[in-house]
C-alpha positions as CSV (number, residue, x, y, z in Angstrom):
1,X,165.4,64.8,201.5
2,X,165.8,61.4,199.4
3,X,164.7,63.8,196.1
4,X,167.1,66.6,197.1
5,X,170.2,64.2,197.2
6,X,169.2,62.6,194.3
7,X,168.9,66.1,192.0
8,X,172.8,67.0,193.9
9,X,174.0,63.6,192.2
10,X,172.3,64.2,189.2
11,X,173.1,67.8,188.6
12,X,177.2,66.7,189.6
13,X,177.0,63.7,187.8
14,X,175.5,65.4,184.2
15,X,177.7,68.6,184.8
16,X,174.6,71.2,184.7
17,X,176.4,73.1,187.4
18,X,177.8,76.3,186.5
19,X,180.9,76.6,185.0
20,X,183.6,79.1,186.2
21,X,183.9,82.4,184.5
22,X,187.1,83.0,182.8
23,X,189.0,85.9,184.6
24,X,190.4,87.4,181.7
25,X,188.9,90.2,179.5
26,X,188.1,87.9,176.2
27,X,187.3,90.3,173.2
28,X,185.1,88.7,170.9
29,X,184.3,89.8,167.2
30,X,183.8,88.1,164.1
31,X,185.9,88.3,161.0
32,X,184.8,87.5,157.3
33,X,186.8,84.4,155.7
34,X,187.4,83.5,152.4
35,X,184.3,83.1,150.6
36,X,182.1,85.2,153.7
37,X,182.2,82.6,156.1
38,X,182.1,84.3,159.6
39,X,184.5,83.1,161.8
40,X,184.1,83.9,165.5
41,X,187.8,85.5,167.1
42,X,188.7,86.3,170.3
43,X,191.5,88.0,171.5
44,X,193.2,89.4,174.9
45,X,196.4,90.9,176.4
46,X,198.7,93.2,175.5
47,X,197.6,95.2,171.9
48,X,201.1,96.3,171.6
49,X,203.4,92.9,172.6
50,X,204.1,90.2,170.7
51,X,201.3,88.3,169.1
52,X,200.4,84.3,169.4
53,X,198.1,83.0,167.4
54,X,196.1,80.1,168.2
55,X,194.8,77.2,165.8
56,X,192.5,74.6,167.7
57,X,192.7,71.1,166.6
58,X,190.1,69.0,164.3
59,X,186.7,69.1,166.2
60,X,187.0,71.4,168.7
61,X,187.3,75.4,169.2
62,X,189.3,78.4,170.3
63,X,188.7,78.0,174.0
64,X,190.0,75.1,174.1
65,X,193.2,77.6,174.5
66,X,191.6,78.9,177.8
67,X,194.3,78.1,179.9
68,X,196.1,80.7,177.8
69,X,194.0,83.3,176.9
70,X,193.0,83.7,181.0
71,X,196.6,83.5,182.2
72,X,200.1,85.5,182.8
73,X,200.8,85.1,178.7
74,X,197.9,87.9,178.6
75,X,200.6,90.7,180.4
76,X,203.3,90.3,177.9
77,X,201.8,89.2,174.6
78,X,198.8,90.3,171.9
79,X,197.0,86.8,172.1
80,X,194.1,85.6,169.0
81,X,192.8,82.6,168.6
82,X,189.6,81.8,166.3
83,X,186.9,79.2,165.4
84,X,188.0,77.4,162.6
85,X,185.3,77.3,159.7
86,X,183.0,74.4,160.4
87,X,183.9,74.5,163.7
88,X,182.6,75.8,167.1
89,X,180.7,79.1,166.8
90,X,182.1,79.6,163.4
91,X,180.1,79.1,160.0
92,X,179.5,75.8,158.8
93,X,179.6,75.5,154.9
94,X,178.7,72.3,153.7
95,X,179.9,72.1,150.2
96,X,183.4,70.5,149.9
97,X,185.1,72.8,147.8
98,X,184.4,75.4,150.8
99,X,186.3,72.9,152.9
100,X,189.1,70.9,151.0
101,X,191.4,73.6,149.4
102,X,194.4,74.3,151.8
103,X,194.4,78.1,150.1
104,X,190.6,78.7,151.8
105,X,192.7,77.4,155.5
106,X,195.4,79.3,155.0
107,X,193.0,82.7,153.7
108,X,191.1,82.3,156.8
109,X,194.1,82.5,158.9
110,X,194.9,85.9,157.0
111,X,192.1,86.9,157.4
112,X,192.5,86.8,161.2
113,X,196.2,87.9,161.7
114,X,194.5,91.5,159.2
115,X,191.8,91.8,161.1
116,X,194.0,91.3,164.8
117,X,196.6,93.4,163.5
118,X,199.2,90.7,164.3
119,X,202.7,91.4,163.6
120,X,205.2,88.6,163.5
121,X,203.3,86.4,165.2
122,X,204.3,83.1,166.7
123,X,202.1,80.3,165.3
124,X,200.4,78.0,167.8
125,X,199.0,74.2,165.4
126,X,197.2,72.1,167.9
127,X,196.7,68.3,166.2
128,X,194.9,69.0,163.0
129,X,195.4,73.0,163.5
130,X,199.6,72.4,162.8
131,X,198.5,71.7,159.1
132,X,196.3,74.9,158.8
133,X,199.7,76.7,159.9
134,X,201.0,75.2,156.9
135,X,198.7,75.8,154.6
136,X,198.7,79.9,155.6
137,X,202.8,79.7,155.4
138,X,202.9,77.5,152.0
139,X,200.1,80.2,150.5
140,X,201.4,83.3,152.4
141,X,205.1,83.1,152.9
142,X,207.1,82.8,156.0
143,X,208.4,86.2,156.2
144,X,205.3,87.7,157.8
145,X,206.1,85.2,160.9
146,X,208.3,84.8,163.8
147,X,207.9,80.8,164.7
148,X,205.4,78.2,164.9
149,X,204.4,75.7,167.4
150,X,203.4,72.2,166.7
151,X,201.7,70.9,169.5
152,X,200.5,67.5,169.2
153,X,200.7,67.6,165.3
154,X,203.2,67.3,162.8
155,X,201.7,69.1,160.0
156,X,201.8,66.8,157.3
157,X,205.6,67.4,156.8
158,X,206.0,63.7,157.5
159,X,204.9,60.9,155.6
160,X,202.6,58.6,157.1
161,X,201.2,55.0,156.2
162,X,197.8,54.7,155.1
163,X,195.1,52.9,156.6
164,X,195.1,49.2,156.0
165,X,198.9,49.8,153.7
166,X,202.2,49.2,156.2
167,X,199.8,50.5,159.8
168,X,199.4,47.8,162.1
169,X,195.6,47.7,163.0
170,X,195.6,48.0,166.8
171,X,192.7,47.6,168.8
172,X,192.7,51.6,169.8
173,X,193.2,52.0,166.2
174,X,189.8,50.1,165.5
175,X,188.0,51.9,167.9
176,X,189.3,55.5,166.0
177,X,188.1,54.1,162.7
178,X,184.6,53.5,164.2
179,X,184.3,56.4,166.1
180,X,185.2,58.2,163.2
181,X,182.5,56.9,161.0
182,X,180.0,57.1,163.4
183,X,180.8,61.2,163.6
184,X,179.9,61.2,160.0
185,X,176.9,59.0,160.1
186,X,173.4,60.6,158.6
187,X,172.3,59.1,162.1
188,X,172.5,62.3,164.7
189,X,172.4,59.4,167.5
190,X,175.8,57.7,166.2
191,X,176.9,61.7,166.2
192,X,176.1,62.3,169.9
193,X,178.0,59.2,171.0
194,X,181.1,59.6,169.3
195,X,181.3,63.0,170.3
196,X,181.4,61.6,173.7
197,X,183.9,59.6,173.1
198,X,186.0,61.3,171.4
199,X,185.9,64.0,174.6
200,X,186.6,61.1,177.1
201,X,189.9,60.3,175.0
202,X,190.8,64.2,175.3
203,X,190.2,64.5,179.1
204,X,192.9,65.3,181.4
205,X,193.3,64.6,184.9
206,X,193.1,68.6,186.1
207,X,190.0,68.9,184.3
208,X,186.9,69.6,186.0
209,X,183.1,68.7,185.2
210,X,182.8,71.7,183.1
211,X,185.8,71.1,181.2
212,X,184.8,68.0,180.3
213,X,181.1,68.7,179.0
214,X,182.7,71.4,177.1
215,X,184.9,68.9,175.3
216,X,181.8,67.1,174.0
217,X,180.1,70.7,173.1
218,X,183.3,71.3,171.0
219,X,182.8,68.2,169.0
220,X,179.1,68.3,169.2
221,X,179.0,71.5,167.1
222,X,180.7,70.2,164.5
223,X,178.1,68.9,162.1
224,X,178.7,65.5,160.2
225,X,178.3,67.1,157.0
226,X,181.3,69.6,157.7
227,X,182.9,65.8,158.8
228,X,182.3,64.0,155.6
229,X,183.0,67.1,153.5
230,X,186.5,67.5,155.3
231,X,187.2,63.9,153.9
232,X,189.1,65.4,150.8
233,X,191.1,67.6,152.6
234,X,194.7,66.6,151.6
235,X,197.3,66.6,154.4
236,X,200.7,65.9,152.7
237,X,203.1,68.8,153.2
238,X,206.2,66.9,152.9
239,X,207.0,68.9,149.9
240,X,207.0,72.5,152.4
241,X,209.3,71.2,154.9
242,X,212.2,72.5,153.2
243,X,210.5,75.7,153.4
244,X,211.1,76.3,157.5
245,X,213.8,77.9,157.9
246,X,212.0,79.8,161.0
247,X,212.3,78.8,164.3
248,X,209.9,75.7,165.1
249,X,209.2,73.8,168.1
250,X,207.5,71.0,168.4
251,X,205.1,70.2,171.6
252,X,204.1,66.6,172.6
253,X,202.9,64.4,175.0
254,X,204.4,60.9,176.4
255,X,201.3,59.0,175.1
256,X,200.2,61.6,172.6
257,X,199.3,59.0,169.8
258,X,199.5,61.5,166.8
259,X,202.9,62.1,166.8
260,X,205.5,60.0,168.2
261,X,208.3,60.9,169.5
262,X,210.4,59.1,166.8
263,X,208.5,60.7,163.9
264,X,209.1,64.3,166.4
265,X,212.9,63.4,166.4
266,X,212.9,62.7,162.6
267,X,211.5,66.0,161.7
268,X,213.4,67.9,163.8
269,X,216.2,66.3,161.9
270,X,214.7,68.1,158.8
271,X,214.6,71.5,160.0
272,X,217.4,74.1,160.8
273,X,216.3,75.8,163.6
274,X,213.9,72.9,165.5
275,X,213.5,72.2,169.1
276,X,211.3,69.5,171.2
277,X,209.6,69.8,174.3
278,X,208.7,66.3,175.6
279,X,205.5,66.3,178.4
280,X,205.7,63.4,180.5
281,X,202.4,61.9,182.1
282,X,200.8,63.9,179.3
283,X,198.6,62.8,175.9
284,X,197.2,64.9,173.3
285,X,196.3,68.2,175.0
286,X,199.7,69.6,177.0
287,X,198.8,73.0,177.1
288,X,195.7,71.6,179.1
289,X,197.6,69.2,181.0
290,X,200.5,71.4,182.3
291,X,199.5,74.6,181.1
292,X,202.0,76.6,183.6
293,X,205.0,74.7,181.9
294,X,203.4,74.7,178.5
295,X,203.0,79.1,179.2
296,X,206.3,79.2,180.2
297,X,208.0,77.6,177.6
298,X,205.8,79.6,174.4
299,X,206.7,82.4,176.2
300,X,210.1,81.5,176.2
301,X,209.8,80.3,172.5
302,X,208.0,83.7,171.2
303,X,210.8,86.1,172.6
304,X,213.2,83.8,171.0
305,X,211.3,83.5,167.7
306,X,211.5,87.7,167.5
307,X,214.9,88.1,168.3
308,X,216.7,89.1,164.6
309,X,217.8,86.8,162.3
């Protein structure tokens, strides 16, 4: 009896029990991107409503959207979201000139919205997925788009201090630096561990054991030489924000350290058609947090964002 309680805590405590099965009827395929790098799509809901695409953020993958795909969205809208390259279950190139060029993000988003058939979609940017947005609109226009969504993220359209140049070196800040380099190391063990860290800073309170070991699989299938490849990626698009003129609303949470909500005010001050939805008693993830409010309100957005200009 002693061993049977002991396995019970072990198999709760280590999250081997079985995670739920998503309800919704997930279509998976896998679309070539620029230079033949498979990316792994999946898409659900209505073929013939209006389409939301979904860009993950830096380390992570397209279910990360789940509380989307498997939800009410799925009756009204044509909802995609994909694997970035490097990413997930995605292809992992390895030399940086497959990684740093903003045209190769922006051509794997076409790639998707063809191969979807997405028309006028709604743009959902997660944390780093807000400056692949960008990159697609500054190399394919805006036209082809209703709105985007910045959630967590501002995209690169505002300037921000460097490292060790005008940014006050907090203790969390430390600890980001270091966890950072340790999810580049050569050393697979330095990997492993800041892979779990990073997935304790993302959890939420409504997550559940499974939610959180799939927050460390997300970043653990990131490899460190897609990390320290990545490194050149440029992310100043302060020069495209005069560009959108579309609708945009920007998503964020209370203690969400990426954005603040001065620097979300500020922008919205640059931009002719911007709105802000603030999350309170939410960080970096609100579409996880409070994904019934966070549905409701791209819902909202999307029907907006299609209405004729």
């Amino acid at each position: 009896m002693k061993f049977i309680k002991t396995l019970l805590v072990f198999l709760i405590s280590s999250c081997l029990t079985a995670a739920p099965l998503l309800s919704a009827e997930l279509e998976f395929s896998t679309v070539e991107g620029v230079g033949g790098v498979p990316l792994n799509v999946v898409q659900t809901g209505n073929r013939e409503g209006l389409g939301l695409l979904l860009i993950h953020g830096f380390g992570q993958g397209a279910l990360a959207f789940k509380n989307q795909l498997d939800s009410d969205l799925a009756e009204e809208f044509h909802l995609v979201a994909f694997d970035m390259r490097g990413h997930a279950a995605s292809g992992k190139p390895w030399r940086k000139k497959e990684l740093v060029g903003s045209e190769i993000w922006g051509g794997d988003v076409a790639k998707v919205v063809e191969a979807t058939d997405l028309k006028m979609p709604v743009l959902v940017g997660w944390s780093f997925g807000g400056f692949v947005v960008i990159d697609y609109l500054r190399h394919y226009g805006i036209d082809m788009v209703a709105g985007i969504n910045l959630v967590g993220s501002h995209g690169g359209l505002m300037p921000r201090p460097i490292f060790g140049s005008g940014l006050k070196m907090t203790e969390d800040i430390k600890k980001i630096l270091e966890n950072s380099r340790m999810s580049r190391s050569l050393d697979p063990i330095q990997n492993i561990t800041a892979a779990r860290l990073t997935a304790q800073g993302f959890y939420t309170p409504n997550m559940n054991c499974a939610d959180k070991e799939e927050q460390f699989a997300f970043g653990i299938m990131m490899p460190s030489y897609v990390r320290r490849a990545m490194m050149g990626r440029d992310l100043n698009n302060t020069d495209f924000v005069a560009n959108l003129t579309l609708p945009v609303l920007v998503t964020r949470g209370d203690s969400d350290m990426v954005i603040s909500q001065q620097d979300a005010e500020k922008l919205l001050r640059l931009l002719p058609d911007g709105d802000i939805a603030n999350y309170a008693n939410a960080g970096h993830l609100p579409f996880f947090s409070h994904p019934e409010r966070y549905n409701k309100e791209l819902a909202a957005f999307t029907r907006r964002a299609n209405e004729p200009r």
